[in-house]
C-alpha positions in Angstrom: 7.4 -16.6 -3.5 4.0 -16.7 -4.5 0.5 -14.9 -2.8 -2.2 -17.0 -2.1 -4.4 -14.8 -3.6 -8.2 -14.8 -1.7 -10.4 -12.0 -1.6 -10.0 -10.7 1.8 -7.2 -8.9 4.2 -5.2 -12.2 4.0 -3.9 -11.4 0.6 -2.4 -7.8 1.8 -1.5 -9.8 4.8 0.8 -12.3 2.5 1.5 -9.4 0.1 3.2 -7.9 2.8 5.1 -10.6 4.1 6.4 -11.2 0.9 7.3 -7.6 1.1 9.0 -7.7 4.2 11.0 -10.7 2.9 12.7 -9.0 0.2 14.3 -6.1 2.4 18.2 -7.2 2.1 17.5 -9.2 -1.0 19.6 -8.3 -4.3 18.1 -5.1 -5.9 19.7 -6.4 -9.3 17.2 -9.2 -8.8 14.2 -7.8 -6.8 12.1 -4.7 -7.8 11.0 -4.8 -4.2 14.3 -4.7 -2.9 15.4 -2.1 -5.3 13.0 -0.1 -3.8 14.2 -0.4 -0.4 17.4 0.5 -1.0 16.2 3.4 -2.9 15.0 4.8 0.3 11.6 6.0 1.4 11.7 8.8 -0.6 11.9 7.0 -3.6 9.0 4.8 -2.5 6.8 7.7 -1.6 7.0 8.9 -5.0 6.0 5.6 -6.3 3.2 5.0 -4.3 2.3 9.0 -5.4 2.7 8.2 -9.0 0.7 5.0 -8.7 -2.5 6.6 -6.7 -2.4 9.5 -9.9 -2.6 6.6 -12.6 -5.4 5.0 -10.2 -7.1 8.6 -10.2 -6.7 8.8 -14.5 -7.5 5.3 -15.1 -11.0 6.4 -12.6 -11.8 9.4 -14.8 -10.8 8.3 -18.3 -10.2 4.6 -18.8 -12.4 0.9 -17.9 -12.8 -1.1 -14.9 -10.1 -3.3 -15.9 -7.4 -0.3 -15.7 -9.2 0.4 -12.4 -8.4 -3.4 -10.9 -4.6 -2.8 -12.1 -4.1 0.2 -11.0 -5.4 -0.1 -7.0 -3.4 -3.4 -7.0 -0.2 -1.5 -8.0 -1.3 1.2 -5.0 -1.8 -1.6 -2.6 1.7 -3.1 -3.5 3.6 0.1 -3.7 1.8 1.1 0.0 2.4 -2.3 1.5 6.4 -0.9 1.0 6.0 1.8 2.3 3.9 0.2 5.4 7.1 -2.3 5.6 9.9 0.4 5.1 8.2 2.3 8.1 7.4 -0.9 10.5 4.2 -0.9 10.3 1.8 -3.9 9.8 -1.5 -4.6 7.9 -2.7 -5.3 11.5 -2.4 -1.8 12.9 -4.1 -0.1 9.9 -6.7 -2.5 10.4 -7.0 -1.8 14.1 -7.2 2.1 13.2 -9.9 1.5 10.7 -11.9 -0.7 13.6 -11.1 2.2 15.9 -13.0 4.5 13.4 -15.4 2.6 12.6 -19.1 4.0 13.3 -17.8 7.4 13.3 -18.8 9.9 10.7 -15.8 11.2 8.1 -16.4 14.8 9.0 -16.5 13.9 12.5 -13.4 11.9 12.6 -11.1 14.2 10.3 -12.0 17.2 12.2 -11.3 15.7 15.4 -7.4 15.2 14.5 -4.7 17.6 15.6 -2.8 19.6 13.4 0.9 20.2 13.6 
C-alpha cells in the first residue's frame, strides 16, 4: 500500500492506517508486522533507538540525515501509537488542548506518579 505523501497531518494520518493495516499480516513478509508481534517492548526500543540517531544525525551530520531520521521516528511512533490504540486524532486534540499555554506552564502543571 502506498502513502499519499502531502505535507501536512494527512500523511501521518495514512502512515498510520497503513500501520494499523499490517497488525495480523505475515512478519516473514512485513517489517511492520514483525514489529507487532515482537511486542511493545520491542517497539519501544525501536522508536528509542531511532529518536538517538535523530539526536546524532542533529549534532554531527546534514539536513538530509535530519529528514531521514524524524521520518523513521514518526514511523516507528505511529507503531507504537497503533500497538497502544491510539490515533493521530487524539494526539492532535492534546496538542490543540495545549496550545496557547506556555511549556513551563504546562509541564509543571502535570501530576506525578
Amino acid at each position: 500500500t502506498e502513502i499519499n505523501v502531502g505535507n501536512d497531518s494527512h500523511t501521518i494520518d495514512a502512515l498510520y492506517d497503513v500501520i494499523v493495516s499490517r497488525k495480523g499480516a505475515d512478519p516473514e513478509t512485513s517489517y511492520t508486522a514483525k514489529l507487532f508481534h515482537q511486542g511493545r517492548p520491542e517497539i519501544a526500543k525501536k522508536l528509542g533507538e531511532e529518536a538517538a540517531e535523530l539526536m546524532v544525525a542533529s549534532l554531527s551530520q546534514g539536513r538530509s540525515e535530519v529528514i531521514s531520521e524524524s521520518a523513521d521516528v514518526l514511523y516507528h511512533l505511529s507503531v507504537l501509537w497503533a500497538e497502544q490504540g491510539v490515533t493521530p486524532a487524539e494526539v492532535w486534540a492534546e496538542l490543540n488542548r495545549r496550545e496557547g499555554t506556555s511549556g513551563i506552564e504546562e509541564k509543571n502543571s502535570r501530576t506525578t506518579d
